[in-house]
DSSP file (Angstrom, degrees, kcal/mol; ACC not computed):
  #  RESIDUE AA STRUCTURE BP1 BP2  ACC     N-H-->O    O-->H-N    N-H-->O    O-->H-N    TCO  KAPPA ALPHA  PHI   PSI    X-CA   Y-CA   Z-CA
    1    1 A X              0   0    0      0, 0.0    50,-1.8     0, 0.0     2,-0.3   0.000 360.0 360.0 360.0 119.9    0.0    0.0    0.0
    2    2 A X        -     0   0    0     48,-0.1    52,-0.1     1,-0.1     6,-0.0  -0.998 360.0-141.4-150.3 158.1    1.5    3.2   -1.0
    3    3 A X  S    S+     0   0    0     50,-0.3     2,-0.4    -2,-0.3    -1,-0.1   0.572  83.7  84.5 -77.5  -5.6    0.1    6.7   -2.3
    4    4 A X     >  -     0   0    0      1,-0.2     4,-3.0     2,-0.0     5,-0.1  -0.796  68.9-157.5 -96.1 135.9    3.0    7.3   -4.9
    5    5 A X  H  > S+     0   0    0     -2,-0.4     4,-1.4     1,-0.2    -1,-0.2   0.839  90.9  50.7 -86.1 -32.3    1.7    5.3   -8.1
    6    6 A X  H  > S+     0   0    0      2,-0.2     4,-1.8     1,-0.1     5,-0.3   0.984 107.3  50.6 -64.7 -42.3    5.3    5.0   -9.5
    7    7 A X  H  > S+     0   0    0      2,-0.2     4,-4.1     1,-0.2     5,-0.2   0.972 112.0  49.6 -78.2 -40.1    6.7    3.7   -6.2
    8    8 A X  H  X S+     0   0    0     -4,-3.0     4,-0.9     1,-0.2     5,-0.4   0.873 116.2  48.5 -45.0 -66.1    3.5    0.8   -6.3
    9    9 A X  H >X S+     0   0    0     -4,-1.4     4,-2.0     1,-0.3     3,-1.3   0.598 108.5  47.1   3.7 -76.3    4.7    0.3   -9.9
   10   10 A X  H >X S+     0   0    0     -4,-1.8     4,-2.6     1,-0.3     3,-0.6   0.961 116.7  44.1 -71.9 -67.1    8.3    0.0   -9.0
   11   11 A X  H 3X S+     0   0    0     -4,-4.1     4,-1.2    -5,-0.3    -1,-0.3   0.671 110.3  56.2 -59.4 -18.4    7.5   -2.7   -6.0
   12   12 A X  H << S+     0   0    0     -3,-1.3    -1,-0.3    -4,-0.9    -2,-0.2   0.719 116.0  34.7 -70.8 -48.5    5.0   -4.7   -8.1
   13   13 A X  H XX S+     0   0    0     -4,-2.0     4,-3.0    -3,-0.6     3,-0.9   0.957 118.8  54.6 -77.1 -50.5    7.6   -5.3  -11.0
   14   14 A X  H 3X S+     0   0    0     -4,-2.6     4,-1.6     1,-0.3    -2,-0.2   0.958 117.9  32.9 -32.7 -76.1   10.3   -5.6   -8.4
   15   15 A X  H 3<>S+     0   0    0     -4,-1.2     5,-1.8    -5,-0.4    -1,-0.3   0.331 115.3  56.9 -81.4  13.1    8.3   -8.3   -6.4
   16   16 A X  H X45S+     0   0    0     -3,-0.9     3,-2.3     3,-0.2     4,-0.5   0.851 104.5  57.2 -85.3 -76.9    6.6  -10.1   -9.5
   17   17 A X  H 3<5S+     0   0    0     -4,-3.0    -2,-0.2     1,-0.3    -3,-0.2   0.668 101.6  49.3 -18.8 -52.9   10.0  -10.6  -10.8
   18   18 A X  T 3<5S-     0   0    0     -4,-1.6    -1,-0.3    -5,-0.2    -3,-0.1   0.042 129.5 -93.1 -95.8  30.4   11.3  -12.4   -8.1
   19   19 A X  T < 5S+     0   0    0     -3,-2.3    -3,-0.2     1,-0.2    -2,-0.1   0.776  76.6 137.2  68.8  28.7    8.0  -14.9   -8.1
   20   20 A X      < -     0   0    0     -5,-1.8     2,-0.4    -4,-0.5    -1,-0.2  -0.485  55.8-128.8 -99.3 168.1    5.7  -13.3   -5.8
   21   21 A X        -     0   0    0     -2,-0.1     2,-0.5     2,-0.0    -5,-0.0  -0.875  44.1-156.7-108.7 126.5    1.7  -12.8   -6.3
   22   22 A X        -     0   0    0     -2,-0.4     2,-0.3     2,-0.0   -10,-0.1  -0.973  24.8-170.3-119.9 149.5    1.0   -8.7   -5.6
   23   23 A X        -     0   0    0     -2,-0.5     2,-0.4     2,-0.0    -2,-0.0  -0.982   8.4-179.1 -96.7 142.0   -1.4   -6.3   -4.7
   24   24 A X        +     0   0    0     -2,-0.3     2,-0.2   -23,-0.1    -2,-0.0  -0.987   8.3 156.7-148.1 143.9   -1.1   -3.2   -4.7
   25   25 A X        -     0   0    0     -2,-0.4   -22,-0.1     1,-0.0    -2,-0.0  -0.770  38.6-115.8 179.4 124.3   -3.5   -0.4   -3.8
   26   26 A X  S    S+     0   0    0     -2,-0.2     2,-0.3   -25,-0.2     3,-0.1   0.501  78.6  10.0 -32.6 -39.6   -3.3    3.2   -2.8
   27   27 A X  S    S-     0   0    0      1,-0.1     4,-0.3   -24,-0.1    32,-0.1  -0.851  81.9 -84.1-143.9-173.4   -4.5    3.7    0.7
   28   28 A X  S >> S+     0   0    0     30,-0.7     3,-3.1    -2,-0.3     4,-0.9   0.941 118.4  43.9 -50.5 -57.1   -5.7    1.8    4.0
   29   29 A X  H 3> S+     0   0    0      1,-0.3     4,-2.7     2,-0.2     5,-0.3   0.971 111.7  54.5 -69.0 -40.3   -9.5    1.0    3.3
   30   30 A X  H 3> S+     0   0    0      2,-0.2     4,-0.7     1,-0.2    -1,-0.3   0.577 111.7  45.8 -56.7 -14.1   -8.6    0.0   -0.1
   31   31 A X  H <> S+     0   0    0     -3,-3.1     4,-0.7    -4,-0.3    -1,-0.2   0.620 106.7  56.0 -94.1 -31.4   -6.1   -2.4    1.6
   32   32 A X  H >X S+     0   0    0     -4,-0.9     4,-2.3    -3,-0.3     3,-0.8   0.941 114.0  45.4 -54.8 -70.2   -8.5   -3.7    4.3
   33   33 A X  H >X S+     0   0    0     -4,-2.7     4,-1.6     1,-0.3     3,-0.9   0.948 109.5  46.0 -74.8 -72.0  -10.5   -4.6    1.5
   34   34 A X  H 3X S+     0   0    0     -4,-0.7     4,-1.3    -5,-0.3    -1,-0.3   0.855 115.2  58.8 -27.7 -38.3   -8.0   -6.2   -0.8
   35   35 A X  H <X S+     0   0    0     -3,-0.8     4,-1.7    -4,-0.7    10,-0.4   0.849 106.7  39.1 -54.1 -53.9   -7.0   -8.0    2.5
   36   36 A X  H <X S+     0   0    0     -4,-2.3     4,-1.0    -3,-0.9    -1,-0.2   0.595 111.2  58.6 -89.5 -18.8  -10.4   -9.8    3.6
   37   37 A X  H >X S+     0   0    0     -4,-1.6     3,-2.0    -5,-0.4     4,-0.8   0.947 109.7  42.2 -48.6 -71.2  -11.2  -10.8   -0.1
   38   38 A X  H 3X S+     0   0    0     -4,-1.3     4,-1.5     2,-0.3     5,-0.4   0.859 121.5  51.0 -66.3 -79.1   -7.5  -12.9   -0.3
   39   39 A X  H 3< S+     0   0    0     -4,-1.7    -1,-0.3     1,-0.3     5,-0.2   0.698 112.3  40.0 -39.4 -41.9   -8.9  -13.9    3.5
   40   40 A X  H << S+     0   0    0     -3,-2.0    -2,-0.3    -4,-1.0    -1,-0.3   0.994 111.6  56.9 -94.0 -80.0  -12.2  -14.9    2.2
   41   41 A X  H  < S-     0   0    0     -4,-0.8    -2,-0.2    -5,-0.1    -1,-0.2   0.681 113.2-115.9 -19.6 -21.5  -10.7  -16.9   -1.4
   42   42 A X  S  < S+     0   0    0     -4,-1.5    -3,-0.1    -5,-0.3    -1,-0.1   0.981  91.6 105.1  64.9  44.5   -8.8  -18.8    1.0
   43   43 A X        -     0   0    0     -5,-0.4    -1,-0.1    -6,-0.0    -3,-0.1  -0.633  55.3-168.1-146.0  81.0   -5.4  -17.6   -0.2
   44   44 A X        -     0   0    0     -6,-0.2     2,-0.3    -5,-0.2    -8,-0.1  -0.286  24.2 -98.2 -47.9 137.9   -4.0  -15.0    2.4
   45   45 A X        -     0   0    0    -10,-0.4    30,-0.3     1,-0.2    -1,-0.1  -0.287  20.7-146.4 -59.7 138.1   -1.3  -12.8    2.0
   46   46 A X  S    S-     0   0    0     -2,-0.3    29,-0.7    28,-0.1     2,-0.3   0.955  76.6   0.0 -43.9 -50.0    1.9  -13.3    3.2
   47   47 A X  E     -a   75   0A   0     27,-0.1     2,-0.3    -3,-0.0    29,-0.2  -0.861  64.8-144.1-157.1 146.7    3.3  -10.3    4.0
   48   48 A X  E     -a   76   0A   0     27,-0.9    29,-1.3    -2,-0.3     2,-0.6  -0.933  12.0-158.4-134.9 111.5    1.6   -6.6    3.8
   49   49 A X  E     -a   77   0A   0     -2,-0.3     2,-0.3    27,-0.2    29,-0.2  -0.620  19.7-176.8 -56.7  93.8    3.9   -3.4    2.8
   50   50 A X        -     0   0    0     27,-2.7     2,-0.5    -2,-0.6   -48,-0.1  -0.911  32.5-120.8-129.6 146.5    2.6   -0.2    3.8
   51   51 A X        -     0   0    0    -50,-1.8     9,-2.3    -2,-0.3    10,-0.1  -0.582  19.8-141.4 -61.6 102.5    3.2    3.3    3.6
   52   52 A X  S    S+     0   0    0     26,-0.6     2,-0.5    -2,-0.5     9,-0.5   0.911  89.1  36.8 -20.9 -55.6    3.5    4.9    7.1
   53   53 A X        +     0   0    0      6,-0.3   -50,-0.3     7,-0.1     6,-0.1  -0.920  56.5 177.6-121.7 126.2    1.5    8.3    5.7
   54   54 A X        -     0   0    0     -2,-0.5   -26,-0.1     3,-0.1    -1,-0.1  -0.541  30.5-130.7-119.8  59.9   -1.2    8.4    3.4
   55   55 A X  S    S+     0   0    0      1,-0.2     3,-0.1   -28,-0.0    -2,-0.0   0.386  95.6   7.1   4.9  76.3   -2.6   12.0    2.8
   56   56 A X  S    S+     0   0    0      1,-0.3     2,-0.3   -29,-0.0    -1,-0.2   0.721 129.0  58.0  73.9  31.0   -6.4   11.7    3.2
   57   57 A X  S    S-     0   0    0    -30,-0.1    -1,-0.3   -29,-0.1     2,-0.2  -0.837  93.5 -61.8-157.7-151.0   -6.2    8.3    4.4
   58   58 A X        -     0   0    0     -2,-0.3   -30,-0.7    -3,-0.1     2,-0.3  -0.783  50.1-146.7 -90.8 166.3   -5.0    5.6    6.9
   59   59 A X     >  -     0   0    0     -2,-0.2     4,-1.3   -32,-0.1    -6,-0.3  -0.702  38.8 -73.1-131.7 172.5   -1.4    5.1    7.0
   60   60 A X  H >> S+     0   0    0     -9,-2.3     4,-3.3    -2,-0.3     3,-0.7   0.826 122.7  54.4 -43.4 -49.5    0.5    2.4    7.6
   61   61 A X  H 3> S+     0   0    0     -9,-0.5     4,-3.9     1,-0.3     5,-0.3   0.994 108.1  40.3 -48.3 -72.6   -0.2    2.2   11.2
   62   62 A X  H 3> S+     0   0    0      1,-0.2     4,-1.2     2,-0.2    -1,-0.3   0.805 113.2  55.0 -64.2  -5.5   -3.9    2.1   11.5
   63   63 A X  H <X S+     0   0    0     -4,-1.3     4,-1.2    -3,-0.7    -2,-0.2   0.948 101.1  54.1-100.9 -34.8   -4.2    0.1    8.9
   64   64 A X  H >X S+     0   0    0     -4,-3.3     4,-2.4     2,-0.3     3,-0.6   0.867 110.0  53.2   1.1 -77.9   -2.0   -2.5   10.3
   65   65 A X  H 3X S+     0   0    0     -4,-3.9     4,-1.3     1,-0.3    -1,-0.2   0.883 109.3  47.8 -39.6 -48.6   -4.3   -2.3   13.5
   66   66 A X  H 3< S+     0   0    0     -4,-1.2     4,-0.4    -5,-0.3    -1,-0.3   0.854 112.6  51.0 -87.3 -30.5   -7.3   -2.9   11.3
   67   67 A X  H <X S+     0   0    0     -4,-1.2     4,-1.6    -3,-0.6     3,-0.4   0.757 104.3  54.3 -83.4 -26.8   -5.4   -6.0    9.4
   68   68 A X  H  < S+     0   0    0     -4,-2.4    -1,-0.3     1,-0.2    -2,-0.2   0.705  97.0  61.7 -78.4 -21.8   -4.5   -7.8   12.3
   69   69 A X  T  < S+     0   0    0     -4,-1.3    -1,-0.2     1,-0.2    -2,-0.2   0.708 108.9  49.2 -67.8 -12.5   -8.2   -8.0   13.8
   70   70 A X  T  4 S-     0   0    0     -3,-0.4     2,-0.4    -4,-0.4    -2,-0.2   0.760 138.7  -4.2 -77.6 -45.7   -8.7   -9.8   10.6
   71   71 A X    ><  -     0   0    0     -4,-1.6     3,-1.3     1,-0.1    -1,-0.2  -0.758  57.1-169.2-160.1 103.6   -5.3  -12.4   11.3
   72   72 A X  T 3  S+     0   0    0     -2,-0.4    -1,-0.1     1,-0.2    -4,-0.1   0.713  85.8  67.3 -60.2 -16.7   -3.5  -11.6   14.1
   73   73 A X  T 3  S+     0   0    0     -5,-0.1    -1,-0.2     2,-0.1     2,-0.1   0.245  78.8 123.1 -90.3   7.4   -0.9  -13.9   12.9
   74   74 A X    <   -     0   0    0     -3,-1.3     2,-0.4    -6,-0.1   -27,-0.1  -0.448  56.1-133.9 -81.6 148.3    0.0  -11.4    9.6
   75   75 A X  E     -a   47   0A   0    -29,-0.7   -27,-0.9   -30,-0.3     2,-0.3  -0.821  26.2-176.7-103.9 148.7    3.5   -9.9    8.9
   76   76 A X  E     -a   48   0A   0     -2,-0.4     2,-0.3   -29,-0.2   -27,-0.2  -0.944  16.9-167.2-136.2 151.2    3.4   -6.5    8.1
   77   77 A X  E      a   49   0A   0    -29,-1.3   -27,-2.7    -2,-0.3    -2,-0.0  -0.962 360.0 360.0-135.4 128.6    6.4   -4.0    7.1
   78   78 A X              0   0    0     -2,-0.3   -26,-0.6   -29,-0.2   -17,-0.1   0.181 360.0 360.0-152.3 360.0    5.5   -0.4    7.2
């Protein structure tokens, strides 16, 4: 999750390349929600990236909070 559209870009190709499945989406709610779909398909993420600050959104932090009341058991890098 980030607000700069080049940097998702950049981290998508980055982590594709090396044989990962991404998602990638601009701000917190939009991350929540990508989050509990993958929950809900019965393919979780691994790992969730997030931008500390999101300008007119959640940032890394809260959204963190919000992902782990879904699976407490998630790794997060923010």
């Amino acid at each position: 999750m980030d607000d700069m559209r080049a940097l998702r870009g950049v981290l998508q190709r980055m982590l594709t390349a090396r044989g990962f499945d991404v998602t990638v989406v601009a701000d917190g709610a939009a991350a929540v929600r990508a989050f509990a779909a993958s929950l809900e398909a019965g393919q979780p993420f691994d790992v969730a990236i997030l931008d500390l600050t999101v300008p007119g959104g959640d940032g890394g932090q809260a959204t963190v909070a919000r992902l782990l009341e879904l699976a407490p058991d998630l790794r997060a890098i923010a």
